[in-house]
N, C-alpha and C positions, 0 to 999 in steps of 0.2 A: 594419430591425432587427426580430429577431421578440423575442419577450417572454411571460413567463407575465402577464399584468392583475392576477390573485388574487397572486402573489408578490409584484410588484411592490409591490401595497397592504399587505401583511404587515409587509415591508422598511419602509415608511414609516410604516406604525404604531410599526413597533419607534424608527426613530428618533424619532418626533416625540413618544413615551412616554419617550423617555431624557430625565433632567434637565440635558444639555447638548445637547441635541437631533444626537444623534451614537453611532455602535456603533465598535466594534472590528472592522476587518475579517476577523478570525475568528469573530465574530457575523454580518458579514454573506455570507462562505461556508458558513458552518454553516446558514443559512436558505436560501441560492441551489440549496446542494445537499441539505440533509436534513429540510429543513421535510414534516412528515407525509404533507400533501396534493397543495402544488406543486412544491416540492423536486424538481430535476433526479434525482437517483437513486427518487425517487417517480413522477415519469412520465416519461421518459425512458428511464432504466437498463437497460430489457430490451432497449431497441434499438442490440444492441451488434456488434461484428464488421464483417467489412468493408463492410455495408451499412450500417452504423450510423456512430456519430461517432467509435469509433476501435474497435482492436481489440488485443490480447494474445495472450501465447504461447498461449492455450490455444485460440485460432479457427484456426493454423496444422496441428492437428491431434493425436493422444494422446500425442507422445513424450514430452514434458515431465510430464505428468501418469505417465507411465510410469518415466520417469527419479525421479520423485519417489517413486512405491514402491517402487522398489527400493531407495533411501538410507532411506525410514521401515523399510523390514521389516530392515534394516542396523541402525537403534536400537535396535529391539524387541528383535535378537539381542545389540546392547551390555548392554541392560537387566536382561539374563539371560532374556528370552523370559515378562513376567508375561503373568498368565492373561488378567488384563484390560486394555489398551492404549489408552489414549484419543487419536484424534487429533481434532486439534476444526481447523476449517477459518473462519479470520474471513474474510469478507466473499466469500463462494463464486459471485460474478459469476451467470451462467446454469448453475451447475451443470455445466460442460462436466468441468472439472479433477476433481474428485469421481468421475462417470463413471469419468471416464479409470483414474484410480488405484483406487478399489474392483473396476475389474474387473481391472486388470492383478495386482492384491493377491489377486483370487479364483485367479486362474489359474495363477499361478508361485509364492502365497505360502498353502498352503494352512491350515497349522499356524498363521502370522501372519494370519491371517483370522478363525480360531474366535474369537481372543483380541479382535479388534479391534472398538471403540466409538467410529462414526465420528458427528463430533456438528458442527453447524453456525451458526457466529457470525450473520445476518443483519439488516441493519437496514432494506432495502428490501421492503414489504411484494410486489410486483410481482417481485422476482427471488426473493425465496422460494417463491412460488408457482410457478413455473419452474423451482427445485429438485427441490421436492416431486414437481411432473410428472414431471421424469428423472431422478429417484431412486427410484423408489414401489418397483422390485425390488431395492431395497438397503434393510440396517434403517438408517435415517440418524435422527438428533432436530436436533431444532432448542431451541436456547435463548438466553438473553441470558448476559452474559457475567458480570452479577450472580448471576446466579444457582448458580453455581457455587460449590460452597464452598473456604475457603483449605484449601491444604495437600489438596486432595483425589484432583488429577491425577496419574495416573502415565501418561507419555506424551509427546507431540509439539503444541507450538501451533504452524500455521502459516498467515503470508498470503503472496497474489504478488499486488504491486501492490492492493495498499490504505492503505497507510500516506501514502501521497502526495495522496494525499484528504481527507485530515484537515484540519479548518478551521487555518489559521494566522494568527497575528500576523505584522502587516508594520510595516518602522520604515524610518528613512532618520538619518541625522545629519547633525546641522548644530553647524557649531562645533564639533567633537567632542563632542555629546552626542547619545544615542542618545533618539530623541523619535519615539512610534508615532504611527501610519498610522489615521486614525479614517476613517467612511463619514458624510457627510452628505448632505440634498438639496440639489438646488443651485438649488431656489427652493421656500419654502417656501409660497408660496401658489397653487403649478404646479396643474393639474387631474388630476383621479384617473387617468386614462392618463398612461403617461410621455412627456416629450419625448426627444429624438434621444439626450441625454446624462440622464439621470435623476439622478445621483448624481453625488459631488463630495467628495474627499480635502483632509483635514485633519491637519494635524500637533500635537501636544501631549503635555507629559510621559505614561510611559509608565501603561499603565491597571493595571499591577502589577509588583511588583519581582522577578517571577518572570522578567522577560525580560531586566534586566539581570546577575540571578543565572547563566539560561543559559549566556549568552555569558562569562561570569566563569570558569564552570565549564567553556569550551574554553578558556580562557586566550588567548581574542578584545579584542585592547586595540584600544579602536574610537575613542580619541582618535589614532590613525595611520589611520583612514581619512576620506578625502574628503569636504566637505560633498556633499551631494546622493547618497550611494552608500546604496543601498535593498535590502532584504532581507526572508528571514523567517525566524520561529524557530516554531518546531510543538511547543509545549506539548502535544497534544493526544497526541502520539505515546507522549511521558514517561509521561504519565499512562495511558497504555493500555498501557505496557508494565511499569509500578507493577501491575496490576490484574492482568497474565498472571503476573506474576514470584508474586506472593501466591494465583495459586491454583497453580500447580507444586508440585508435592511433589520429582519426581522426574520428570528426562526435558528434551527439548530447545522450543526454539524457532526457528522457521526462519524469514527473511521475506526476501521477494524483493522489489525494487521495485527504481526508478533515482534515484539520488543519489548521493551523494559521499561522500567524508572532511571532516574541516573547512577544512580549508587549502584545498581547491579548492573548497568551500561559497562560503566567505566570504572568497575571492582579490578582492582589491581590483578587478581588470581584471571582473570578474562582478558590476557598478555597480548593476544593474538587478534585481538576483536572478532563479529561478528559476522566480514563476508563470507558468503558460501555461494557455493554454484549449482545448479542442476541441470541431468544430462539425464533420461532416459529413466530418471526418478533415481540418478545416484547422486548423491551428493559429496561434494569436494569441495577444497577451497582455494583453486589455483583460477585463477580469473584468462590467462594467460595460454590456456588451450581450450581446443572446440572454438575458435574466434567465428562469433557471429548465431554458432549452432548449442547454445548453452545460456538458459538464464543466469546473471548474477543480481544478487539482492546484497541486503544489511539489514540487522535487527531494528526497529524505529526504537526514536529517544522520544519517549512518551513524555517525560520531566517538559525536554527544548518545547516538543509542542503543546503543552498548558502553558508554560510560562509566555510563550512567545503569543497564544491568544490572550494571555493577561494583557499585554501590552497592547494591543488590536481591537480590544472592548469584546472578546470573546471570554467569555465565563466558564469555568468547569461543573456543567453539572455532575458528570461522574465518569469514573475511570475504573473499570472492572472487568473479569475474565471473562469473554465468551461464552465458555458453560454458564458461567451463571446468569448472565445478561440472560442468554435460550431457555435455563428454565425460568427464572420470572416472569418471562413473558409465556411460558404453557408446554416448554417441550418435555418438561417431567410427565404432565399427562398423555401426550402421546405413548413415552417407553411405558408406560401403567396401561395405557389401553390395549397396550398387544397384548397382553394376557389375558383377554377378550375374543381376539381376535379370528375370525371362521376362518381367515387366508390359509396355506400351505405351510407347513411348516417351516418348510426351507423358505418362504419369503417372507416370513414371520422373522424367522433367522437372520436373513441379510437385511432388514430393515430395522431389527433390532442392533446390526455391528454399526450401521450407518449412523444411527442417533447416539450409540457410544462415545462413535468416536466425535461427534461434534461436541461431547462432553468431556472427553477425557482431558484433562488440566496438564497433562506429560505432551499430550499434540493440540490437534486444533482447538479443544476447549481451551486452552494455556492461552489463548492468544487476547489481546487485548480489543476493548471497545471503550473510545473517549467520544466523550459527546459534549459541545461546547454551545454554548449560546447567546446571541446579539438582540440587542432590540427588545428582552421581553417587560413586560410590566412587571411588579414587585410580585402582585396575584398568580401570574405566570411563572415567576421563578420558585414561588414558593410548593406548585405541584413539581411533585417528584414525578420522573416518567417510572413508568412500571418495570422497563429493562434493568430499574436500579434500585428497587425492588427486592427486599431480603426471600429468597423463592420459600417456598413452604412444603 
């Protein structure tokens, strides 16, 4: 089992400082992966792609980051084309996606370029600087998310595959009552390296009534599920989408990741819930080894986030699969133009697996894009953007 030592001791200070000698397992994914110093997205993070522990649409190559300026310069012309256009980019990986879209936004969008303030969410000091590196010919900024004032954007928030990173609450019921998932040691007077199993799961009422409120608010009656069926609810999402929704003035949000609606969230037959782990592009779902040197994710609850911008003055313009959002916006004619194409046939080949697979609906096509909207005029709502868009 590999292990961060310095995490590990972090982790067991946090608990053994709790007055019930015990966290929240959303406290102890929020230290596994964002602790300052050892925190898997603190040393880790930059080793991403297919040498790394997993990789994303955007290690397949620029279409996607392509396909996405031409639906952002598609707002800016909803928006009426303002002077100044903020798109802000939360949790921008190695900078690749960035790249992709400010130069594809240089080249094809040039009027939508003068306008454009492209600004960057990060909380990994090691992938920002990896930014910075392949950024330096673009004007890009960097800030916290604080810092931005309400009511101040006119423009575009958007992530891919960040939201599923976000520390969660885990619960299970028993008896029909929903009773959370706490982190303890599982000897407390073990020595400061860990043994094989270091930590050790507890159940007890919930640590806020903010999770039973959740599940209220899908109209999830969890006295008809199962003793022992285990789940999560990702407050952290709510809350970070409270925080977008209050600095929008005017303009959209987009966010790409893979999860569900609620009825297939929290399908009785999905006993176990959705965490899982990656190591070296293997995947498991013991959260509780590799500490520090393993991402853990959750599926997003697409439902919690429409309903929750219902309440925020955030509107659904649409909520559809990845593939299809890519080809509405033109990537069917790229896979048609290869069979045009003079290149090699081997690169003919790996650039045709590469566009498969941003299609295929079993992986990355499968993943979800919601896109929500503040501020527009009745004229403005009433243009459909093209990523939503029946493709042809």
């Amino acid at each position: 089992m590999e292990y961060n030592p310095q995490l590990y001791q972090e982790i067991t200070n946090r608990i053994t400082a709790s007055p019930q000698q015990r966290i929240t397992f959303a406290e102890y994914m929020d230290l596994a992966l964002y602790h300052p110093e050892y925190g898997y997205y603190s040393q880790k993070a930059t080793n991403l792609g297919k040498q790394g522990d997993f990789f994303t649409s955007v290690h397949l190559g620029a279409d996607i980051g392509e396909m996405l300026a031409v639906q952002f310069a598609e707002t800016w012309e909803i928006l009426g084309k303002p002077e100044s256009f903020d798109l802000i980019e939360m949790g921008a990986g190695q900078g690749y996606l960035a790249a992709d879209i400010l130069n594809y936004i240089k080249q094809e969008y040039s009027a939508f370029f003068k306008s454009l303030k492209y600004k960057i969410i990060e909380k990994s000091p090691g992938l920002k600087q990896l930014q910075q590196q392949r950024l330096k010919e673009y004007q890009v900024t960097w800030c916290e998310l604080e810092e931005i004032s309400n009511n101040s954007v006119t423009g575009c928030f958007f992530s891919n595959e960040l939201v599923d990173a976000f520390p969660v609450h885990q619960f299970t019921i028993e008896n029909g009552e929903l009773r959370e998932i706490y982190v303890t040691k599982e000897d407390e007077n073990a020595a400061p390296s860990p043994p094989s199993n270091p930590f050790t799961e507890i159940t007890d009422k919930p640590s806020t009534p903010k999770l039973v409120d959740y599940l209220n608010s899908l109209e999830i009656d969890i006295t008809k599920y199962p003793s022992g069926y285990r789940s999560e609810i990702n407050l952290a999402a709510l809350e970070w989408l409270s925080v977008i929704a209050h600095r929008l003035q005017r303009g959209y949000v987009l966010t790409i990741d893979y999860g569900y609606i609620k009825n297939r969230y929290y399908n009785p037959r999905r006993d176990r819930g959705t965490l899982q782990c990656y190591t070296r592009h293997h995947r498991h779902n013991d959260p509780y080894i590799n500490i520090g040197q393993q991402d853990i994710t959750a599926h997003v609850d697409f439902t919690a986030l429409e309903n929750n911008g219902d309440r925020l003055g955030l509107h659904k313009v649409g909520l559809t699969q990845q593939g299809l959002f890519l080809m509405a916006l033109g990537l069917g004619e790229r896979v048609a133009s290869l069979s045009q194409s003079q290149q090699p046939l081997s690169t003919i080949l790996k650039r045709r697996d590469s566009l498969h697979q941003l299609l295929d609906p079993m992986g990355l096509g499968g993943f979800h894009v919601l896109v929500q909207a503040k501020g527009l005029k009745e004229t403005e709502i009433s243009q459909k953007l093209k990523g939503f868009t029946q493709p042809q």
